[in-house]
C-alpha positions as CSV (number, residue, x, y, z in Angstrom):
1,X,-20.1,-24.6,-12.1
2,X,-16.9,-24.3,-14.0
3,X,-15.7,-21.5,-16.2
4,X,-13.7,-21.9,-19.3
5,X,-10.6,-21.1,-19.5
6,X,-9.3,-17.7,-20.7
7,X,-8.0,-17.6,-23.9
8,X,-4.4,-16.3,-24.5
9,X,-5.6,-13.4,-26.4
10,X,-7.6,-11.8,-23.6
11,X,-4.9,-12.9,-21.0
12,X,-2.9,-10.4,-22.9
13,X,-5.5,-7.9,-23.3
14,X,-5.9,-8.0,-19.9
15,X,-2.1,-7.3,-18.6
16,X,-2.1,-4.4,-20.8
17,X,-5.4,-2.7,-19.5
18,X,-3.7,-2.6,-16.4
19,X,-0.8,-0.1,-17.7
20,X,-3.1,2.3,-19.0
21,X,-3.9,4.7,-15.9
22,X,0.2,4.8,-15.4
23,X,0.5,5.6,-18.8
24,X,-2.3,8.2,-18.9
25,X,-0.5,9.7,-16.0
26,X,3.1,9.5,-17.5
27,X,1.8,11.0,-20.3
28,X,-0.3,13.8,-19.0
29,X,3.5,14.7,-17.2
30,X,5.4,14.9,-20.6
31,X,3.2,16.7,-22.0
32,X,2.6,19.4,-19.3
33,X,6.5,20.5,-19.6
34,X,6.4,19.7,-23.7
35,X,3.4,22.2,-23.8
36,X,5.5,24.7,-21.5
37,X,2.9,25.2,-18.7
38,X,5.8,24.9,-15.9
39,X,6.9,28.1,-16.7
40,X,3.4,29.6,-15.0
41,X,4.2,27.8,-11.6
42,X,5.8,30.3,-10.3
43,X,5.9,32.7,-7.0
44,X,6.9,35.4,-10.3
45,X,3.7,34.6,-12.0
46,X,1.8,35.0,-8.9
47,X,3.1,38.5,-8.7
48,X,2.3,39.5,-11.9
49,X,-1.4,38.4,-11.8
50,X,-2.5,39.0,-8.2
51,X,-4.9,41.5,-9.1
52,X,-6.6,39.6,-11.6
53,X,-6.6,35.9,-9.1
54,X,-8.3,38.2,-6.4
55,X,-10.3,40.0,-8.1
56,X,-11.4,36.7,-9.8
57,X,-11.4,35.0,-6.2
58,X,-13.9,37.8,-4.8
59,X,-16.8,37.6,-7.5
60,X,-16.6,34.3,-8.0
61,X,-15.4,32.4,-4.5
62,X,-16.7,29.3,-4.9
63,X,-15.8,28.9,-8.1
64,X,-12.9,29.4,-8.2
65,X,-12.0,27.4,-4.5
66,X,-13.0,24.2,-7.2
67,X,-11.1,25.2,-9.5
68,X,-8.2,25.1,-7.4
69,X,-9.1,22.0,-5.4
70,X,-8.7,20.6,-8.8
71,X,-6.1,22.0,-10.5
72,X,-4.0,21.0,-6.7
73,X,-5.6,17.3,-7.3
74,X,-4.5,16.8,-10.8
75,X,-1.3,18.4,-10.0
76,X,-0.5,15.9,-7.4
77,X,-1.9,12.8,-9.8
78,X,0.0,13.8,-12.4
79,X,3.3,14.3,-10.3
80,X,3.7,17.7,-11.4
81,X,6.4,20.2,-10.1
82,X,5.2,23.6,-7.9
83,X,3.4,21.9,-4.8
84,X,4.8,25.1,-2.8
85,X,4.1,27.1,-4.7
86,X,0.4,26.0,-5.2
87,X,0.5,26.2,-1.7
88,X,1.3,29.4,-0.9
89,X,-0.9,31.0,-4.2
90,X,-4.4,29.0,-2.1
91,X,-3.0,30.8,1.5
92,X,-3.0,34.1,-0.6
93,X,-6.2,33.8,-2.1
94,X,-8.4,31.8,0.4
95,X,-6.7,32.2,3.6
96,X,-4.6,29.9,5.6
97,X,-7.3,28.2,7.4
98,X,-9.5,27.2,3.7
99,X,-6.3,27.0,1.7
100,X,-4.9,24.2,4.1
101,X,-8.0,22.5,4.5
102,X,-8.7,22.2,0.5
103,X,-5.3,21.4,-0.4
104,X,-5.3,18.6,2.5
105,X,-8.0,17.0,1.0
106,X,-7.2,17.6,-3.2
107,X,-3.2,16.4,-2.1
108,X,-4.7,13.2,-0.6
109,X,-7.5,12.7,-3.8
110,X,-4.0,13.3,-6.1
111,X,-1.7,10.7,-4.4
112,X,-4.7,8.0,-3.6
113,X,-4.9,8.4,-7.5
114,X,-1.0,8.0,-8.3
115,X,-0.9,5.2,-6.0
116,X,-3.7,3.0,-7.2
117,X,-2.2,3.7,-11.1
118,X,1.4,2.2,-9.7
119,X,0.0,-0.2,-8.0
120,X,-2.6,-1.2,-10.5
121,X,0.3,-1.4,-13.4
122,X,3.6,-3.1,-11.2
123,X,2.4,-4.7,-8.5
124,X,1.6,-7.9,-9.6
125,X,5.3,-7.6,-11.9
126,X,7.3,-7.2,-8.6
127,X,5.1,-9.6,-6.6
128,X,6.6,-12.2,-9.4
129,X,10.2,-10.9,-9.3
130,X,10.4,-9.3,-6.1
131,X,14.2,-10.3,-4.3
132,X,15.1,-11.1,-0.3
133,X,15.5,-7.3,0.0
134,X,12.7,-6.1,-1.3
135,X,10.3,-8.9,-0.2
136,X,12.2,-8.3,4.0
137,X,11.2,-4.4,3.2
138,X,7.4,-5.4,2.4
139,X,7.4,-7.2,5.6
140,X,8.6,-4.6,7.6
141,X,5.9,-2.2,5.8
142,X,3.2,-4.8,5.8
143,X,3.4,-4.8,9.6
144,X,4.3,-1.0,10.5
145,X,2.8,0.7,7.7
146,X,1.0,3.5,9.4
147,X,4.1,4.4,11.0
148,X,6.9,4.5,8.9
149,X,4.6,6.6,6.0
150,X,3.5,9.2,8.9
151,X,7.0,9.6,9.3
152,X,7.6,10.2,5.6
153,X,5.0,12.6,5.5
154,X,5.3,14.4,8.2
155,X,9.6,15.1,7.1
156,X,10.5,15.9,3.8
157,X,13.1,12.8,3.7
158,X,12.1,12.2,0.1
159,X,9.9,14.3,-2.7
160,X,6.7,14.2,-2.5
161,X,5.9,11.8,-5.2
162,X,8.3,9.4,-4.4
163,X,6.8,8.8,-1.4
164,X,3.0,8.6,-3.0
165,X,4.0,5.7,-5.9
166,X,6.5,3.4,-3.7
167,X,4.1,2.2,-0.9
168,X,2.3,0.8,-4.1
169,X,5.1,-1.4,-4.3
170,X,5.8,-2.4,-0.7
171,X,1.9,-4.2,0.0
172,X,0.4,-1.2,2.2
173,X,-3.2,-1.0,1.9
174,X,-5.2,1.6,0.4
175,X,-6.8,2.7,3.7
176,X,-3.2,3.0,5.5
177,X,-2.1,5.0,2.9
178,X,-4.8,7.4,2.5
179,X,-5.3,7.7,6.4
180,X,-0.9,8.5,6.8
181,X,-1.2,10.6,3.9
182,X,-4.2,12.6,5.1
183,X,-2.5,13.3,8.5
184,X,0.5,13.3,7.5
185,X,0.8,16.1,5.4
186,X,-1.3,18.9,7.7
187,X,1.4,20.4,9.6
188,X,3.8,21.0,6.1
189,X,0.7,22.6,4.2
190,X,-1.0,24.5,7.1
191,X,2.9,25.9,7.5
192,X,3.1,27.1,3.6
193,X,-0.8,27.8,3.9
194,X,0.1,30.8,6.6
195,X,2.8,31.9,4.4
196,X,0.9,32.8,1.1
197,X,-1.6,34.5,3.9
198,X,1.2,36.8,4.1
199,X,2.9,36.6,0.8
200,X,0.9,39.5,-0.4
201,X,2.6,42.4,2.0
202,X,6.1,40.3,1.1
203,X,5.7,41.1,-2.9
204,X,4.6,44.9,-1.9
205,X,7.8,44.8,-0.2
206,X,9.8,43.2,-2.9
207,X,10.3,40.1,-0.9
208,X,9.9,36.8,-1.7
209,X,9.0,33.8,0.3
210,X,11.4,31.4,2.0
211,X,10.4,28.2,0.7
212,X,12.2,26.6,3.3
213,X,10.8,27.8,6.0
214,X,9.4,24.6,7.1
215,X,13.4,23.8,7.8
216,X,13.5,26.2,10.5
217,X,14.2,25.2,13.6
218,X,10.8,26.1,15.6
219,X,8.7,24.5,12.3
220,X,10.9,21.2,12.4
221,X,11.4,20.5,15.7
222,X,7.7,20.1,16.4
223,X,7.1,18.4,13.5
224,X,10.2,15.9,14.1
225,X,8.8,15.2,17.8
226,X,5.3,13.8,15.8
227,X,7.4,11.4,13.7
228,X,9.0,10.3,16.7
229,X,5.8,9.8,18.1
230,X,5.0,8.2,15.2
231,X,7.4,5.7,15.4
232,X,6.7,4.7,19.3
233,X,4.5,1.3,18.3
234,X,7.5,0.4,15.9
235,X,9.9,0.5,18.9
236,X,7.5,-0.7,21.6
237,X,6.5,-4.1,18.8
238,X,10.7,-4.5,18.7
239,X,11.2,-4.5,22.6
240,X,8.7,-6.8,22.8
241,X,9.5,-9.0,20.4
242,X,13.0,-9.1,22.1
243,X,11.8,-9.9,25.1
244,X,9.6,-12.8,24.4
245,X,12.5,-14.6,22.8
246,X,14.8,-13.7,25.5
């Protein structure tokens, strides 16, 4: 059975649908700094309104562990500045151990999201127009994947939402993605998790939080030795491959 061919009209319609969730998504971002909501995404605004979020957080703790699981989700979909932040406010009000967990899961939901969008709207473009160099860095991703975005997880090479949108452009599949990203980022947001835990006795104090402390030399080395795991099937598929053709 044949179909007719689609008219020019709905050929259009068609490549334009596809722009709409990156749109969406670049809009939702312009608008959160037009409307001024950055300003709340703060450790400072998280001092000034402890006692309301906990108090909050007690009476109502399932409530509000949603809310947060999707406030952290749309955060990350939208691209949206404060990720340590957000962090450290979840380890303060749920506890290191929930806090981590939720975030794992709402940071994964967010990026899945932001990738599919990117890849939905500019895949096909740079399929068509994609050069040597790009096309030789889709190979190299198309066959180790899982283990060069476990790396970029697991260190902070590049922000976080550069690394969710350009796998969309460099043909990794939906499942290696959401797998890397999954595992990839535990060990940063269990890290910033344990310090909101503590970040209440620091503001008594009239401390604030080292955001870098996953930088530190105990934190990074560990984390560094799993991306060099990480990379072990990359290596072991080159020596081989040398081999063989020696």
């Amino acid at each position: 059975m044949t179909h007719a061919p689609e008219s020019p009209q709905r050929a259009a319609r068609r490549r334009w649908v596809r722009f709409i969730p990156g749109l969406a998504l670049v809009s939702g971002f312009v608008l959160f700094f037009v409307l001024g909501f950055d300003r709340y995404l703060s450790l400072s605004t998280l001092s000034a309104h402890r006692e309301a979020l906990v108090a909050f957080t007690r009476e109502n703790f399932l409530l509000a562990l949603c809310l947060y699981a999707v406030a952290y989700s749309i955060m990350v979909a939208f691209s949206l500045p404060g990720g340590a932040v957000m962090t450290i406010a979840g380890g303060f009000l749920f506890g290191t151990v929930i806090a981590g967990s939720v975030i794992v899961v709402a940071a994964t939901l967010g990026a899945t999201v932001v990738f599919w969008a990117a890849r939905t709207a500019f895949s096909e473009i740079l399929r068509d127009r994609a050069g040597p160099w790009l096309t030789r860095i889709r190979e190299g991703f198309s066959e180790n994947g899982a283990s060069y975005l476990l790396v970029l997880r697991l260190v902070p090479l590049f922000p976080f939402f550069v690394v969710n949108i350009a796998p969309a452009f460099l043909n990794v599949s939906t499942r290696t993605y959401v797998l890397t990203t999954f595992f990839g980022i535990i060990p940063g947001t269990f890290v910033y998790a344990s310090v909101g835990n503590g970040v209440g006795a620091l503001l008594d104090a009239g401390k604030t939080p080292d955001l870098g402390i996953v930088f530190e030399a105990e934190i990074l080395l560990p984390i560094l030795g799993l991306a060099a795991l990480a990379l072990v099937p990359v290596v072991y598929r080159k020596i081989s491959r040398k081999g063989k053709q020696e």
